[in-house]
Residue, then its C-alpha position, 0 to 999 in steps of 0.5 A: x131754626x126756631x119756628x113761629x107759631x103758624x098761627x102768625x103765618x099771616x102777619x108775614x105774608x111777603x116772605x117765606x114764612x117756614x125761612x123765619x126764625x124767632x131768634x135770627x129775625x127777632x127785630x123783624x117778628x117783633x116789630x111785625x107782631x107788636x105793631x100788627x098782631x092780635x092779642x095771643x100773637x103779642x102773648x106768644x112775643x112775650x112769652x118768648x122773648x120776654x118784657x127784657x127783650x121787648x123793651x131792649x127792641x124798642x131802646x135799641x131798634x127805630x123800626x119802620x114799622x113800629x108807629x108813635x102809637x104803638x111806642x107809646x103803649x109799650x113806653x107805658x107797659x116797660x115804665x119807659x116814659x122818660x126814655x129815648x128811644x129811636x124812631x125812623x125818620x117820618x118818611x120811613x114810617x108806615x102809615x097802617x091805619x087812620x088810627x095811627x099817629 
């Protein structure tokens, strides 16, 4: 089972942290360190999954948890602004700040 780093322990408050794993729960840990991680939580997404891997997340995944702000960073990191990408219906999203949208 591959670990996380334990500086992200608090990002994942509601479950057993040391039961995570980076490749099992890939959806999971990305969706909760791009929408809510710090800058070297999101460095350690890339540095271990990879820009292929993120952007195949945001294609393929309409996480909850993931907002419209946060798709449209990442659409412009990945030069995918022309892409579809899915997104949950709005009464899943998770409304995580009044910076959100």
């Amino acid at each position: 089972m591959a670990r996380l780093p334990k500086r992200a322990k608090w990002l994942f408050w509601e479950v057993d942290f040391q039961k995570l794993d980076d490749r099992h729960d890939a959806d999971y840990v990305l969706a909760r360190i791009l929408e809510h991680g710090t800058l070297k939580e999101v460095q350690w997404a890339m540095r271990r999954y990879g820009l292929p891997r993120i952007h195949r997340f945001f294609r393929e995944v309409g996480h909850p948890e993931i907002t419209k702000r946060t798709r449209a960073f990442w659409r412009v990191v990945l030069h995918a602004e022309r892409e579809r990408w899915p997104s949950p219906p709005a009464w899943r999203q998770i409304n995580v700040g009044p910076w959100s949208g």
